[in-house]
VMD Tcl script that builds the backbone (N, CA, C; Angstrom):
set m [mol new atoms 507]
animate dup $m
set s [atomselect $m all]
$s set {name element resname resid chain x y z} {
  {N N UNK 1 A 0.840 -1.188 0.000}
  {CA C UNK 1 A 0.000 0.000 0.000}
  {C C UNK 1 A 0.876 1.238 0.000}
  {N N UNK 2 A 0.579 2.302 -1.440}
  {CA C UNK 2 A 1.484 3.144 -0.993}
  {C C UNK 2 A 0.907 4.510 0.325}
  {N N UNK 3 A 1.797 4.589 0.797}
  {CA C UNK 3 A 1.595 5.582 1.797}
  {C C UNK 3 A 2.013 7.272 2.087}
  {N N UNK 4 A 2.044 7.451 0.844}
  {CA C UNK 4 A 2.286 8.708 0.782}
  {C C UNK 4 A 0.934 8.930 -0.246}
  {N N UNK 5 A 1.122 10.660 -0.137}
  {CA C UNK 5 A -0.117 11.968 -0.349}
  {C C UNK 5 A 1.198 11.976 -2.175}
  {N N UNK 6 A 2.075 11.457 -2.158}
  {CA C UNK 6 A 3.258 11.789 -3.455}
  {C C UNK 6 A 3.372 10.852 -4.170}
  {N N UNK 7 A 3.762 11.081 -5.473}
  {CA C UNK 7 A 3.575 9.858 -5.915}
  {C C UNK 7 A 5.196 10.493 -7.283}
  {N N UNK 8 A 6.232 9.740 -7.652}
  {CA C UNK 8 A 7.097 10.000 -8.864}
  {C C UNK 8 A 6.510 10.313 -10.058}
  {N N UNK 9 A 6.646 10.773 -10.565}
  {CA C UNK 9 A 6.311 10.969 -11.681}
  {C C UNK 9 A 7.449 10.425 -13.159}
  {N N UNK 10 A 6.850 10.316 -14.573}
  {CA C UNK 10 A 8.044 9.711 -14.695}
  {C C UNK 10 A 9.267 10.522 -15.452}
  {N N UNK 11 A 8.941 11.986 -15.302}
  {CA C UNK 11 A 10.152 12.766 -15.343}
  {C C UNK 11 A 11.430 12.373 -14.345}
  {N N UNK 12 A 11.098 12.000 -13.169}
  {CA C UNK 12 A 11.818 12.136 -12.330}
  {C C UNK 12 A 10.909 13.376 -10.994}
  {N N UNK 13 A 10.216 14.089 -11.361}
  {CA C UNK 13 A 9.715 15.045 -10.269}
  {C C UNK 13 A 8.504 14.622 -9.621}
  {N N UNK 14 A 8.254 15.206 -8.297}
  {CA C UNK 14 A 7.239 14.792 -7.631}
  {C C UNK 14 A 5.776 15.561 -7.628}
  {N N UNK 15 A 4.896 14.646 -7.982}
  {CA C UNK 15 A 3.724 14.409 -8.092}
  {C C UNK 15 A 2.745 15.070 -6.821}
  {N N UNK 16 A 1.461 15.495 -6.512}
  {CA C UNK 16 A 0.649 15.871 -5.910}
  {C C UNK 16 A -0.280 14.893 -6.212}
  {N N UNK 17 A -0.660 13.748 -5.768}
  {CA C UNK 17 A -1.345 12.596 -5.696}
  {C C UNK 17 A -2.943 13.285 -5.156}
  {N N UNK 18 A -3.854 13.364 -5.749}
  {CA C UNK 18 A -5.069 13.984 -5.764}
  {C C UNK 18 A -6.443 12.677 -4.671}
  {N N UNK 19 A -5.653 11.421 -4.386}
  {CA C UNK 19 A -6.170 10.555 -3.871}
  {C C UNK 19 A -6.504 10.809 -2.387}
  {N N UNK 20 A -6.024 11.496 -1.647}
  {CA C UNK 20 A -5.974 11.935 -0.033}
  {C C UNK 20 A -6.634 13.104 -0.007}
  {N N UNK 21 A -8.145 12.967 0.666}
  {CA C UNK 21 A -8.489 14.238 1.412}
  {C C UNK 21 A -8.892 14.186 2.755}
  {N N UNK 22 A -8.432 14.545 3.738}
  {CA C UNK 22 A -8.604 15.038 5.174}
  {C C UNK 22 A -10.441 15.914 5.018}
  {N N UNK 23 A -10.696 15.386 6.566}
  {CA C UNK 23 A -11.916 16.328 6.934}
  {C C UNK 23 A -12.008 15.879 8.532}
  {N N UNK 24 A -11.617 17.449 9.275}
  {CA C UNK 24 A -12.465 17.443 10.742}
  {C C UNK 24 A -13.896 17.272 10.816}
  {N N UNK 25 A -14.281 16.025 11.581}
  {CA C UNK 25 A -15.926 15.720 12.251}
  {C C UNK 25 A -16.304 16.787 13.073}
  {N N UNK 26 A -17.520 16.708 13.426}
  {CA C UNK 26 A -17.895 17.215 14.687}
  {C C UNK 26 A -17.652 16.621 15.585}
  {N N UNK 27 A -17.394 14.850 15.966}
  {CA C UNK 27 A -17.366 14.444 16.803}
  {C C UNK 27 A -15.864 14.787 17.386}
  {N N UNK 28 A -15.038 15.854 17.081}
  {CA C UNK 28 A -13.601 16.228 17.248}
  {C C UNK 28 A -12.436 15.153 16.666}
  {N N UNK 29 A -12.814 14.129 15.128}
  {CA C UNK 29 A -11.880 13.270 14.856}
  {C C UNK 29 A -11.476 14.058 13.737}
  {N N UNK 30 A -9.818 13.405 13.161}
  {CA C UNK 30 A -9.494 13.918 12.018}
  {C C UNK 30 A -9.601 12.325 11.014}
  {N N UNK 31 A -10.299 12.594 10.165}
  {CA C UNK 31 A -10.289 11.413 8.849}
  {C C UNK 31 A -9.830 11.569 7.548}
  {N N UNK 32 A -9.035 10.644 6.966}
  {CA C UNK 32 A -8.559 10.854 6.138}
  {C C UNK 32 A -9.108 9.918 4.948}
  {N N UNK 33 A -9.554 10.034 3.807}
  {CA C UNK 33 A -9.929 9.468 3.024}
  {C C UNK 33 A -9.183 9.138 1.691}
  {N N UNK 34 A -9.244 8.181 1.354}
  {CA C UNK 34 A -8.214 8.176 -0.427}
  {C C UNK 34 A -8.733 6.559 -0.863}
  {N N UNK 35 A -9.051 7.111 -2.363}
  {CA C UNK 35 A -9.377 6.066 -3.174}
  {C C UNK 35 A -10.975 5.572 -2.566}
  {N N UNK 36 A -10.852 4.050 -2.021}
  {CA C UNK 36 A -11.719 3.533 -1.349}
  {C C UNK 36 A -12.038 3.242 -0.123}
  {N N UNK 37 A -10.927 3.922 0.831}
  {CA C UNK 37 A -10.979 3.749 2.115}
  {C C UNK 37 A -11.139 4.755 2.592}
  {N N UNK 38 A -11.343 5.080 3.960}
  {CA C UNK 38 A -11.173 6.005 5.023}
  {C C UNK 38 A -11.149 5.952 6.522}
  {N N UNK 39 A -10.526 6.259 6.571}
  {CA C UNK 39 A -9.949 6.409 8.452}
  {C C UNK 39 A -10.255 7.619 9.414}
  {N N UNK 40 A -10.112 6.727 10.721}
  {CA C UNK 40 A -10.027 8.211 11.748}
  {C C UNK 40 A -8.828 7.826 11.971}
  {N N UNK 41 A -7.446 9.285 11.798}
  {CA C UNK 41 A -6.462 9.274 11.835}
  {C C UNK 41 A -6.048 10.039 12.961}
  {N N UNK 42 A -4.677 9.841 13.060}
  {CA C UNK 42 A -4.254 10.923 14.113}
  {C C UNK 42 A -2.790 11.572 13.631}
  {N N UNK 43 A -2.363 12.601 13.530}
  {CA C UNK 43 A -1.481 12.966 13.250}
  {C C UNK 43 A -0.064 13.056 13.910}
  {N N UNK 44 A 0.886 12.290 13.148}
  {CA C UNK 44 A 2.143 12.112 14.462}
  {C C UNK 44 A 3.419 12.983 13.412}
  {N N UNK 45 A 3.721 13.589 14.020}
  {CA C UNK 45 A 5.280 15.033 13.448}
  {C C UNK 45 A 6.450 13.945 12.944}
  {N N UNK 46 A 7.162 14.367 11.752}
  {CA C UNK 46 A 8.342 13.058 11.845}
  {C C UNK 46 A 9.474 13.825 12.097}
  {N N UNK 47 A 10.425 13.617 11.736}
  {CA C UNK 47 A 12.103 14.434 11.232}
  {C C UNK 47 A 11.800 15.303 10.454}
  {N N UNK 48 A 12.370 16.216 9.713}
  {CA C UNK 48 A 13.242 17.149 11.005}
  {C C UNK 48 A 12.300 18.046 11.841}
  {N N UNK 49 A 12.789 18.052 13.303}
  {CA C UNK 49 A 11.489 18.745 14.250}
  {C C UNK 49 A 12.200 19.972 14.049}
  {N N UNK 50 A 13.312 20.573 13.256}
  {CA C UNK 50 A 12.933 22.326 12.753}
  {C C UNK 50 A 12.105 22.543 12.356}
  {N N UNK 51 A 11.426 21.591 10.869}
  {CA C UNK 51 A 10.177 22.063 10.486}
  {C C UNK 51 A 8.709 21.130 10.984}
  {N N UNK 52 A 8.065 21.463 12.445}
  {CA C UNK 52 A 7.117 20.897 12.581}
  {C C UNK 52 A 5.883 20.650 12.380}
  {N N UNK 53 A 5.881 20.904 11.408}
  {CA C UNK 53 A 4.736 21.320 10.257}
  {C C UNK 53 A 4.509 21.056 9.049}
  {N N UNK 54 A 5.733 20.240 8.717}
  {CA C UNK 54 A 5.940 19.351 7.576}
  {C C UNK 54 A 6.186 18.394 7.860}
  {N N UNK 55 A 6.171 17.208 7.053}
  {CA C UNK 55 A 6.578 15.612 7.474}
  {C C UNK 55 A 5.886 15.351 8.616}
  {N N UNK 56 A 4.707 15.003 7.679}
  {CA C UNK 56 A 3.542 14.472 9.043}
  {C C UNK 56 A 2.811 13.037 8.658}
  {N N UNK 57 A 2.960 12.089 9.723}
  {CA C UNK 57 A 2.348 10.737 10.013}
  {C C UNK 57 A 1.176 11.008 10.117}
  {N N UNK 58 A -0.066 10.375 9.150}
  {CA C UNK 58 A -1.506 10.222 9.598}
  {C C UNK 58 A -1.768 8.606 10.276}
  {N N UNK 59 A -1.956 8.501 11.246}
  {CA C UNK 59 A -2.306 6.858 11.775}
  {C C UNK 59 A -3.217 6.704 11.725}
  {N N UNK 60 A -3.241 4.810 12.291}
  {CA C UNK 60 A -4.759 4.875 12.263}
  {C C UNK 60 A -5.166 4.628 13.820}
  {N N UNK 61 A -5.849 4.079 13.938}
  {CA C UNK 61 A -6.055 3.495 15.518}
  {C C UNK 61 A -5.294 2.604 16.342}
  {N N UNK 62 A -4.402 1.494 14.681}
  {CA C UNK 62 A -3.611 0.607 15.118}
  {C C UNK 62 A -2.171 1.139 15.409}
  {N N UNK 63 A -2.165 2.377 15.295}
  {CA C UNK 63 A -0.632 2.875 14.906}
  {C C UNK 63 A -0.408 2.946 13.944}
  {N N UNK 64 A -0.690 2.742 12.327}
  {CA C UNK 64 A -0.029 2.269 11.468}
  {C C UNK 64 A -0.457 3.528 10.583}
  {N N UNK 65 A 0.811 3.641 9.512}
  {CA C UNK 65 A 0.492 4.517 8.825}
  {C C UNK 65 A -0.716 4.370 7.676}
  {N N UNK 66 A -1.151 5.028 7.296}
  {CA C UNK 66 A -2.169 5.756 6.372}
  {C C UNK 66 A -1.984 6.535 5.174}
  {N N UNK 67 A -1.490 7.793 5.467}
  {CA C UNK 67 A -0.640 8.789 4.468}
  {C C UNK 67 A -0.002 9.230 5.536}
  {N N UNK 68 A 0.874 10.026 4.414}
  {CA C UNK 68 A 2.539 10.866 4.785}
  {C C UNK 68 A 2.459 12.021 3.990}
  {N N UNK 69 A 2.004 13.024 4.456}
  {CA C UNK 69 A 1.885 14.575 4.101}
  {C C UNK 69 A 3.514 15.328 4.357}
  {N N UNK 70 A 4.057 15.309 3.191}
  {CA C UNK 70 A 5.152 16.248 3.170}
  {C C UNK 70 A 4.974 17.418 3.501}
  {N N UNK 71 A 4.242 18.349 2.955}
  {CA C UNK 71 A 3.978 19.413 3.191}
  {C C UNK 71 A 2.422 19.987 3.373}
  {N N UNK 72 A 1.945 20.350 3.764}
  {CA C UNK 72 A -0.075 20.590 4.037}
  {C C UNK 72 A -0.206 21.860 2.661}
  {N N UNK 73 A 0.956 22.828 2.022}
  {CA C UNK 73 A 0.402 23.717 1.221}
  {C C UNK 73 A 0.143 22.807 -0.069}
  {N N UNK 74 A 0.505 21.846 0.230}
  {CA C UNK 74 A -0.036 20.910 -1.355}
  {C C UNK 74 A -1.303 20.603 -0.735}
  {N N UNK 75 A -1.994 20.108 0.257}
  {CA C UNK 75 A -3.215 19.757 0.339}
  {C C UNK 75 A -4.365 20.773 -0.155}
  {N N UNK 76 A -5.530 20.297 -0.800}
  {CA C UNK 76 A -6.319 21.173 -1.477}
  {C C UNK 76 A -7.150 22.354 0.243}
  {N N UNK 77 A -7.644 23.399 -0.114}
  {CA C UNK 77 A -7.499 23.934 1.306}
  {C C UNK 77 A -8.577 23.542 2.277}
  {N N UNK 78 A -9.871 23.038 1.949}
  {CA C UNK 78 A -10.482 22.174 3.060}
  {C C UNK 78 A -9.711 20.979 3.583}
  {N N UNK 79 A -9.063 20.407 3.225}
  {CA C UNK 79 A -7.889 19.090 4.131}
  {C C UNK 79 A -7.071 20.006 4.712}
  {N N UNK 80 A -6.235 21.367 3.974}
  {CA C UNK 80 A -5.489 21.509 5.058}
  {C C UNK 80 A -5.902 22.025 6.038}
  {N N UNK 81 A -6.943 22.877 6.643}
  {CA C UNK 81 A -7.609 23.478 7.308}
  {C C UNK 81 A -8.105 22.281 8.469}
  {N N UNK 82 A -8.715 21.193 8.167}
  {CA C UNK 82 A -8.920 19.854 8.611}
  {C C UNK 82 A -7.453 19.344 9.466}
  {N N UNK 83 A -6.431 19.408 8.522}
  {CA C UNK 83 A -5.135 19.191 9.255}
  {C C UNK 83 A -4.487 20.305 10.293}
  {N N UNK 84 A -4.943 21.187 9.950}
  {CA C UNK 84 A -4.246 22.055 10.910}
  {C C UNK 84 A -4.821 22.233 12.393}
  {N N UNK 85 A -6.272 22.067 12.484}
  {CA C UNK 85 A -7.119 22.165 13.509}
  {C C UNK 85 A -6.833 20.772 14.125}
  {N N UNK 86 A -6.435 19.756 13.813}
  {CA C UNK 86 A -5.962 17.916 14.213}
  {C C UNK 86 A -4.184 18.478 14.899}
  {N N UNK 87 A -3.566 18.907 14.069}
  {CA C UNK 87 A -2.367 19.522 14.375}
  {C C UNK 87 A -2.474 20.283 15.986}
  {N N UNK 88 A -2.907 21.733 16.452}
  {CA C UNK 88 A -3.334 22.421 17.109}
  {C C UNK 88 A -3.730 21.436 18.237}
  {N N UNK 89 A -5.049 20.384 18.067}
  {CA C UNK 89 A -5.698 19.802 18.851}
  {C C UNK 89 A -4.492 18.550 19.394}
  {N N UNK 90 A -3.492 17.941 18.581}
  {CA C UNK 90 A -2.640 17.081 18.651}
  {C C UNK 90 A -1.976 16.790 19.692}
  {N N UNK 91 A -1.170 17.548 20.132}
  {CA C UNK 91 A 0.035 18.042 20.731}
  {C C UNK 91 A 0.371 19.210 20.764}
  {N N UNK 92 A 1.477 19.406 22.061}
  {CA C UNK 92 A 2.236 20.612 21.960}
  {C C UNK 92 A 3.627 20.534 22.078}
  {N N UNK 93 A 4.256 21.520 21.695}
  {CA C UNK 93 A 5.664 21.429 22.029}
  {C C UNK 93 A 5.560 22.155 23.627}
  {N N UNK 94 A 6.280 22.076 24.390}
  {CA C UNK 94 A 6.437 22.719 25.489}
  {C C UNK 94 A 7.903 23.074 25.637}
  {N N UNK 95 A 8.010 24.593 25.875}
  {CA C UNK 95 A 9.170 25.082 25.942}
  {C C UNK 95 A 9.424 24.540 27.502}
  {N N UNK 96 A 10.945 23.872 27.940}
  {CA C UNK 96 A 11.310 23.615 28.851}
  {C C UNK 96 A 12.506 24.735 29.312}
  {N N UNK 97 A 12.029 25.187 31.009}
  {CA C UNK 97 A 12.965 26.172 30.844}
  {C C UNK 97 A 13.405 25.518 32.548}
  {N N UNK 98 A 13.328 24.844 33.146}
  {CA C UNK 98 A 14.127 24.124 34.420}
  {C C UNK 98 A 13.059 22.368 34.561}
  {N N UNK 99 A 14.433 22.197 34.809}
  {CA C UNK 99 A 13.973 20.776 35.194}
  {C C UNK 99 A 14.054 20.495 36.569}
  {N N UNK 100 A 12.947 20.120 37.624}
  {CA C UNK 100 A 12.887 20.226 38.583}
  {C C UNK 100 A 13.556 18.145 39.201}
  {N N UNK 101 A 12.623 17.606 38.537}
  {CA C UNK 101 A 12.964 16.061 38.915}
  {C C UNK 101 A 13.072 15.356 37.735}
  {N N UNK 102 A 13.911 14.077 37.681}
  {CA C UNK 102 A 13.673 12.711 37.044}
  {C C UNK 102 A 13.797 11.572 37.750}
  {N N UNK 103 A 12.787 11.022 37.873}
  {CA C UNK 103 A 12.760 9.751 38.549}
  {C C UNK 103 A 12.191 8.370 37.737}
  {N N UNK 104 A 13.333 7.321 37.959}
  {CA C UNK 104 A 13.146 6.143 37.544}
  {C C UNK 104 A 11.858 5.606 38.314}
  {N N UNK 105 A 11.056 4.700 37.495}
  {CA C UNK 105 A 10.018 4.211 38.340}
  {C C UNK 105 A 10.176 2.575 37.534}
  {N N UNK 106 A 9.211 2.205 38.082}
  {CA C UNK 106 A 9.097 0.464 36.904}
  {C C UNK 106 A 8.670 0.717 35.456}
  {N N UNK 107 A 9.309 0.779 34.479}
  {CA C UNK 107 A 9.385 0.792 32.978}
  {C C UNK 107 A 9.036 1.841 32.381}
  {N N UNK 108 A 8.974 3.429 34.039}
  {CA C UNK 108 A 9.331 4.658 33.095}
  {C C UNK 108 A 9.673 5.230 33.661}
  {N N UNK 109 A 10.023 6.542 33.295}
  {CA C UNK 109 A 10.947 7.805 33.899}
  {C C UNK 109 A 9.802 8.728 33.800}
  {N N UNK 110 A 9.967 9.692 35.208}
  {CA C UNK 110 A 8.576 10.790 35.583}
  {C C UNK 110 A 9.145 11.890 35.561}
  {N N UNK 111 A 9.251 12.859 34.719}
  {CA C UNK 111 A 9.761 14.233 34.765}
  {C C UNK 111 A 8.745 14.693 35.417}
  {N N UNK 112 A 9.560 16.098 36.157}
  {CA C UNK 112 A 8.924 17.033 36.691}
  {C C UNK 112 A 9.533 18.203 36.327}
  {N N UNK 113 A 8.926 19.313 35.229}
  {CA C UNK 113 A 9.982 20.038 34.788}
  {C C UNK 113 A 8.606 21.340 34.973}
  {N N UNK 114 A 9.491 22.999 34.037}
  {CA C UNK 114 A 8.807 24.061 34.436}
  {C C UNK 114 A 9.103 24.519 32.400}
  {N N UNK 115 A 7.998 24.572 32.227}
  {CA C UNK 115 A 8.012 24.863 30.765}
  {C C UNK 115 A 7.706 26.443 30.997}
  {N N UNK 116 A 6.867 26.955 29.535}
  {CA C UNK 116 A 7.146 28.554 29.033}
  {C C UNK 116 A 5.755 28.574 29.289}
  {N N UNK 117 A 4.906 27.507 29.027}
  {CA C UNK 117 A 3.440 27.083 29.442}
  {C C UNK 117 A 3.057 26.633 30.957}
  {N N UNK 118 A 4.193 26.553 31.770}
  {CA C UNK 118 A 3.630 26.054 33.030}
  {C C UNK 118 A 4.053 25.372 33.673}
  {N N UNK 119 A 4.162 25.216 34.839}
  {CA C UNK 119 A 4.653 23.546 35.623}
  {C C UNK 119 A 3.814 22.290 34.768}
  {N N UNK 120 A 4.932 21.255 34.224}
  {CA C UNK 120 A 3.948 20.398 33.629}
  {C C UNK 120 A 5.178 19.035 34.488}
  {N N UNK 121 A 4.549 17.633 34.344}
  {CA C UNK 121 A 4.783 16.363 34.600}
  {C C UNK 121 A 4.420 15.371 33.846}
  {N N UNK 122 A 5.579 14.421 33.213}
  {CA C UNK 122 A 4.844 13.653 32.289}
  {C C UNK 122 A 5.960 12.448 32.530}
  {N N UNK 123 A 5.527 11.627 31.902}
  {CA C UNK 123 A 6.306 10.364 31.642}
  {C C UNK 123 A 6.962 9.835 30.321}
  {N N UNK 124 A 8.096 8.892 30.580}
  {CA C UNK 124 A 8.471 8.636 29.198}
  {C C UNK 124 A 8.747 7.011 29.374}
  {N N UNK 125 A 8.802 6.298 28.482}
  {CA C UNK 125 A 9.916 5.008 28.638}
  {C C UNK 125 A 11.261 4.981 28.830}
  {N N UNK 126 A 11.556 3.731 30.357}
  {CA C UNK 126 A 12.833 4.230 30.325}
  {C C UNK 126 A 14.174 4.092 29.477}
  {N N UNK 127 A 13.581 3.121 27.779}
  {CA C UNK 127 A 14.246 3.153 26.795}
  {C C UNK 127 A 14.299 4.412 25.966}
  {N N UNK 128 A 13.190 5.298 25.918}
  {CA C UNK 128 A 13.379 6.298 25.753}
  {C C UNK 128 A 14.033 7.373 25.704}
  {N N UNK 129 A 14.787 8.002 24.963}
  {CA C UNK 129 A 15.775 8.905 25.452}
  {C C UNK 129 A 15.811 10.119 24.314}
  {N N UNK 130 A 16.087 11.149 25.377}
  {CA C UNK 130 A 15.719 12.561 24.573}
  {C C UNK 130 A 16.915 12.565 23.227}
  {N N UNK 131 A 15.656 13.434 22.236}
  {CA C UNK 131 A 16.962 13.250 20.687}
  {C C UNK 131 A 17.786 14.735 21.009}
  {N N UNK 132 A 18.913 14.743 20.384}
  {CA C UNK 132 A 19.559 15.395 20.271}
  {C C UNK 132 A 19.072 16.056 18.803}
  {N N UNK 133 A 18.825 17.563 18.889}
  {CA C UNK 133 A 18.412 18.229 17.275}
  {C C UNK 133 A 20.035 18.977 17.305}
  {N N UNK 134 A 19.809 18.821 16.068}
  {CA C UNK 134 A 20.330 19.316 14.929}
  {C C UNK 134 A 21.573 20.870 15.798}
  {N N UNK 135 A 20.563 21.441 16.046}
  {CA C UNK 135 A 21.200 23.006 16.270}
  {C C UNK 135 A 21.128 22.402 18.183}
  {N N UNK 136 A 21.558 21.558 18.277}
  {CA C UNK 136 A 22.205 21.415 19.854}
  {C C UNK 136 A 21.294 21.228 21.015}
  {N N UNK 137 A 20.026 21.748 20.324}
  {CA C UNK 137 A 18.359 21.490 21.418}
  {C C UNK 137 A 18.188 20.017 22.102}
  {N N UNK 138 A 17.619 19.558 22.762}
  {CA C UNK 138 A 17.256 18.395 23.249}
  {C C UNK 138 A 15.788 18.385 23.213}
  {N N UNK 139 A 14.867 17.006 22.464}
  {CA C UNK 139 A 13.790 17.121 21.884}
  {C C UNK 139 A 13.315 15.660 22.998}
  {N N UNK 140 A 12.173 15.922 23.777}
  {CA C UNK 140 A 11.621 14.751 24.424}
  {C C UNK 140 A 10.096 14.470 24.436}
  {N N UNK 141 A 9.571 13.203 23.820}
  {CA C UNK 141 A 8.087 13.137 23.306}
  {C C UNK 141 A 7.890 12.270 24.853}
  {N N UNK 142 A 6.507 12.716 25.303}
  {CA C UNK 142 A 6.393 11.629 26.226}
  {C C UNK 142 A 5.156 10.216 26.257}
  {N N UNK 143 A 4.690 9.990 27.064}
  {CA C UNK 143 A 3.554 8.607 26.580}
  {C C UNK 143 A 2.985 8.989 26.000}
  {N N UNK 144 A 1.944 10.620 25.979}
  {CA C UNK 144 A 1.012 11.474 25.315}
  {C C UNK 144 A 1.332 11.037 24.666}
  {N N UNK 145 A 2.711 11.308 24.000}
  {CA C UNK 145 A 2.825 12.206 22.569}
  {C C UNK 145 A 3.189 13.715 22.272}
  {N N UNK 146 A 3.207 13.950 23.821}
  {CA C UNK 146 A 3.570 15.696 23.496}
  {C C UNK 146 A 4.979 15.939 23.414}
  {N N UNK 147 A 5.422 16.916 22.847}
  {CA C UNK 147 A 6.561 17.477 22.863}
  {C C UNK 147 A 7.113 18.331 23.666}
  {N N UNK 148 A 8.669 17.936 24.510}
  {CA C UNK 148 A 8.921 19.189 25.365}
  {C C UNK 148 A 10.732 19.418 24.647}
  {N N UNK 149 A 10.588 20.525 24.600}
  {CA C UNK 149 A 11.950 20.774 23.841}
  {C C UNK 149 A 12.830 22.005 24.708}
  {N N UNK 150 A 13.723 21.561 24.999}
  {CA C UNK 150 A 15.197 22.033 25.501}
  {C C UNK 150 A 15.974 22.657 24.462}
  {N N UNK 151 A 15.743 24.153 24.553}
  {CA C UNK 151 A 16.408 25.158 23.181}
  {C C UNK 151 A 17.834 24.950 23.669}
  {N N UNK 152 A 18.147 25.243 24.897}
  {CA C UNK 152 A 19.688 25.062 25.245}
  {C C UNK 152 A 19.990 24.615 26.296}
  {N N UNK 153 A 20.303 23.185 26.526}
  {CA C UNK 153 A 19.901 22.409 28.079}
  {C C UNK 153 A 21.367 22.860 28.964}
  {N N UNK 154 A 22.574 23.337 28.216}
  {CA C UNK 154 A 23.860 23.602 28.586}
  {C C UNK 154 A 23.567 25.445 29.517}
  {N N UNK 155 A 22.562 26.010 28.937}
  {CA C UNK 155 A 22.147 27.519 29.046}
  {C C UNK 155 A 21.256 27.056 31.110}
  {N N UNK 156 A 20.655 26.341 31.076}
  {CA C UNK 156 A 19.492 25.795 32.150}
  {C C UNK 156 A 20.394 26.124 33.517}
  {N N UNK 157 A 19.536 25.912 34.613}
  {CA C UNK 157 A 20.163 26.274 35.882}
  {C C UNK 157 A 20.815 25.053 35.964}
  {N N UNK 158 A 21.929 24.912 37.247}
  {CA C UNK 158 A 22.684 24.385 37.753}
  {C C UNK 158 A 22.011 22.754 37.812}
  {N N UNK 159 A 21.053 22.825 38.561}
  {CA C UNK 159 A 20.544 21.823 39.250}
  {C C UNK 159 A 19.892 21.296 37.812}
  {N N UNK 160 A 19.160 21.754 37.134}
  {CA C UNK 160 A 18.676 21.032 35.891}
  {C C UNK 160 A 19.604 20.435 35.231}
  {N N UNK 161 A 20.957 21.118 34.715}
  {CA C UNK 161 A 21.571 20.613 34.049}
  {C C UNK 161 A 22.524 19.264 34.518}
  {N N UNK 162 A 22.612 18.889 35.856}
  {CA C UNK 162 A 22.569 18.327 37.102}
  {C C UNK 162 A 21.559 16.936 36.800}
  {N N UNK 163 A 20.768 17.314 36.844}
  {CA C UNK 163 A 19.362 16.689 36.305}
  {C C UNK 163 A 19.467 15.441 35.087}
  {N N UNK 164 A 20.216 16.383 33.932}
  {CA C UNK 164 A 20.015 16.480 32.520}
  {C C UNK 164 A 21.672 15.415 32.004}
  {N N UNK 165 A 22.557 15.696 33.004}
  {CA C UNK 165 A 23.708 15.025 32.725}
  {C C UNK 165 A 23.807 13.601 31.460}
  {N N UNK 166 A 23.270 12.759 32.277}
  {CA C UNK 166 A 23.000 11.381 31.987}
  {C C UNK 166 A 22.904 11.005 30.604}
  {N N UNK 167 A 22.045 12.214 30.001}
  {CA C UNK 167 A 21.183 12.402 28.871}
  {C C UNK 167 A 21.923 12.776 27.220}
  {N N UNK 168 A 22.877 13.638 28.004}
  {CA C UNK 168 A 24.014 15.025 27.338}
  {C C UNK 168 A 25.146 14.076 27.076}
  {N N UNK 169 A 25.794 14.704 25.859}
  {CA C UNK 169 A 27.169 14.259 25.821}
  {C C UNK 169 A 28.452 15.366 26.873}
}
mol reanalyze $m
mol bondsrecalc $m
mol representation Tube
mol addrep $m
């Protein structure tokens, strides 16, 4: 099954595959439709998290992919509008600006940190481990699914970075 919204073309250039259209329910789901099927999807962010707004996973219930939206300005503009409100509703990134705790527990780790949004607490697996981006940030998804991102974990107070060691090269 192919799984992309793209398709080659046989110049060599890429295609806008007209088979995928997105639509928000009322019941607050995002569905994605193409060809003969359709799903309630959920939208998961891929590489690179500079641009989080491109390279996007539609799932289905099982986890599994569906389509792969490179970019949403190719989607015709009722899907992207559909995607963007699924996006918004999705997840968040949370700016992390001290890390207060990490604690090992049985098969996860419990942050307790202070984002740009708030005191927040979440969990991760303790195979899990924060990515290192690109421009030096530290990027951590947790069970949600949400995003908390560390612009400069070396910049953080004493005790966070204290915290954060383990993690860091």
């Amino acid at each position: 099954m192919e799984s992309t919204l793209f398709r080659r073309a046989d110049d060599g250039t890429t295609k806008k595959s007209a088979d995928l259209s997105l639509e928000w329910r009322a019941d607050g789901s995002l569905w994605a439709m193409r060809r003969d099927e359709e799903r309630a999807v959920s939208v998961r962010r891929c590489f690179p998290w500079s641009e989080p707004a491109r390279h996007l996973s539609l799932r289905d219930a099982d986890e599994e992919e569906f389509a792969f939206v490179r970019d949403p300005v190719d989607l015709d503009q009722r899907s992207r509008a559909a995607l963007e409100r699924a996006l918004a509703v999705a997840g968040f990134v949370f700016e992390v600006t001290q890390v207060l705790e990490i604690e090992e527990e049985v098969e996860i780790r419990r942050w307790r940190v202070e984002t740009q949004q708030g005191p927040r607490t979440f969990q991760t697996r303790l195979d899990d481990w924060p990515r290192t981006l690109p421009h030096g940030g530290l990027l951590i998804r947790d069970l949600a699914g949400d995003l908390y991102h560390l612009a400069a974990p070396e910049a953080l107070d004493r005790h966070s970075r204290d915290l954060l060691w383990a993690f860091v090269d």
